[in-house]
C-alpha positions in Angstrom: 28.4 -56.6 8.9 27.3 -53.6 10.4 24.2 -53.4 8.1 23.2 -57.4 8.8 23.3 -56.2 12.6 21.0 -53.1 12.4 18.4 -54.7 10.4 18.5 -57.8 13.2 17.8 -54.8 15.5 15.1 -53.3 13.4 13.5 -57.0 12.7 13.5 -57.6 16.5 12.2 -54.4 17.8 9.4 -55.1 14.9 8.5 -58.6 16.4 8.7 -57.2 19.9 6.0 -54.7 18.7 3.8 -57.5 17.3 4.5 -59.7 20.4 2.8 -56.8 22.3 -0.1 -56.2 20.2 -0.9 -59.9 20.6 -0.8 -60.2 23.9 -1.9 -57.8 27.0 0.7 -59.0 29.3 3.6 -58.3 26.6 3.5 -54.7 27.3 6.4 -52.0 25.1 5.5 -49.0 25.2 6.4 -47.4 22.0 9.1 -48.5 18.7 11.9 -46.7 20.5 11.4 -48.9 23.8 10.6 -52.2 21.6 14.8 -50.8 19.6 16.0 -50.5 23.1 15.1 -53.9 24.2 16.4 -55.7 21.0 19.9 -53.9 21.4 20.1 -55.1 25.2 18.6 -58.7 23.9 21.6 -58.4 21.4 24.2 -57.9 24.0 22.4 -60.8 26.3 22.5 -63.0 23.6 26.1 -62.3 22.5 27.1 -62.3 26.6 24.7 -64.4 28.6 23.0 -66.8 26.1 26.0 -68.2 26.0 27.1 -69.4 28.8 23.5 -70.4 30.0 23.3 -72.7 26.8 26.2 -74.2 28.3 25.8 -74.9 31.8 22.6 -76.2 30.3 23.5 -78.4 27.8 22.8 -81.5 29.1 18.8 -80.7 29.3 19.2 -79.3 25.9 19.9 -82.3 24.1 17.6 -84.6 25.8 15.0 -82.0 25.1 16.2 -82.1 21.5 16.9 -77.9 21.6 13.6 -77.1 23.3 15.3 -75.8 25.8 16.8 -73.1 23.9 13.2 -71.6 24.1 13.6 -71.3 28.0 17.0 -69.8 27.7 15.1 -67.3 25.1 12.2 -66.7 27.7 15.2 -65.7 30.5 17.0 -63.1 28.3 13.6 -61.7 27.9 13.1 -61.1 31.5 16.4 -60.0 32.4 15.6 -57.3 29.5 12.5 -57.0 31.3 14.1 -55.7 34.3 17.1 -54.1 32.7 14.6 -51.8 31.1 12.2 -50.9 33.4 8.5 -50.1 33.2 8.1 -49.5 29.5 8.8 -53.1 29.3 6.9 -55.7 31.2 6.1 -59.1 30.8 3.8 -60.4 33.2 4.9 -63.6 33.9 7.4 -66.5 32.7 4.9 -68.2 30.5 4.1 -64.9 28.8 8.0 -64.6 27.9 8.1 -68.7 26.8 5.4 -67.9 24.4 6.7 -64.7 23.2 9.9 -66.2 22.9 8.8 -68.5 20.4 6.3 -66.5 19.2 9.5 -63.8 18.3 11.7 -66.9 16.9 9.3 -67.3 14.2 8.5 -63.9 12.9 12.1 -63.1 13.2 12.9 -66.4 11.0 10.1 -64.8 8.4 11.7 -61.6 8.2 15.0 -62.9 8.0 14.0 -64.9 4.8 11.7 -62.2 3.2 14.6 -60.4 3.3 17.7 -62.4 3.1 18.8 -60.5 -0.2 19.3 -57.1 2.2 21.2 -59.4 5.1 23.6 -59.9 2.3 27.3 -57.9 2.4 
């Protein structure tokens, strides 16, 4: 269990990384803030997530679960300003697009290496 968690970590902060080198107003500063972030992102999502899918549920199913990309997009920004200056998104759209742009690469790495993820 513990091992499944730290590699989530380790696969987030290294789609965080890539996030930032692909776009200029996704800035992380270095692979320490990018861990940082995805440990905070890990408590939002196991705290905040949620209770925001809920209150939004309605909106979710009509949009058939593309709303779950704007409840992404939100964690991201509270991160944002949990963290400080070593992590900025410059705008919402930025953090809707990196928000889908992290779902994927973390759904690659989490099938290139689903043998590891297993205890």
């Amino acid at each position: 269990m513990l091992k499944k968690w730290l590699l989530s970590l380790l696969f987030n902060a290294v789609a965080l990384v890539v996030v930032a080198q692909l776009f200029d107003s996704f800035i992380v500063e270095g692979f320490g803030t990018a861990l940082l972030a995805s440990l905070i992102l890990s408590i939002l999502n196991t705290i905040v997530r949620p209770i925001l899918v809920v209150l939004t549920l309605p909106i979710t199913i009509i949009s058939l679960g593309l709303f779950l990309f704007v409840i992404n997009a939100l964690t991201l920004m509270i991160t944002q300003s949990l963290i400080g200056t070593a992590f900025e998104i410059n705008g919402f759209g930025t953090a809707f697009v990196a928000a889908i742009i992290l779902s994927l690469i973390n759904l690659i790495l989490n099938r290139l290496f689903k043998d590891s993820l297993k205890d």
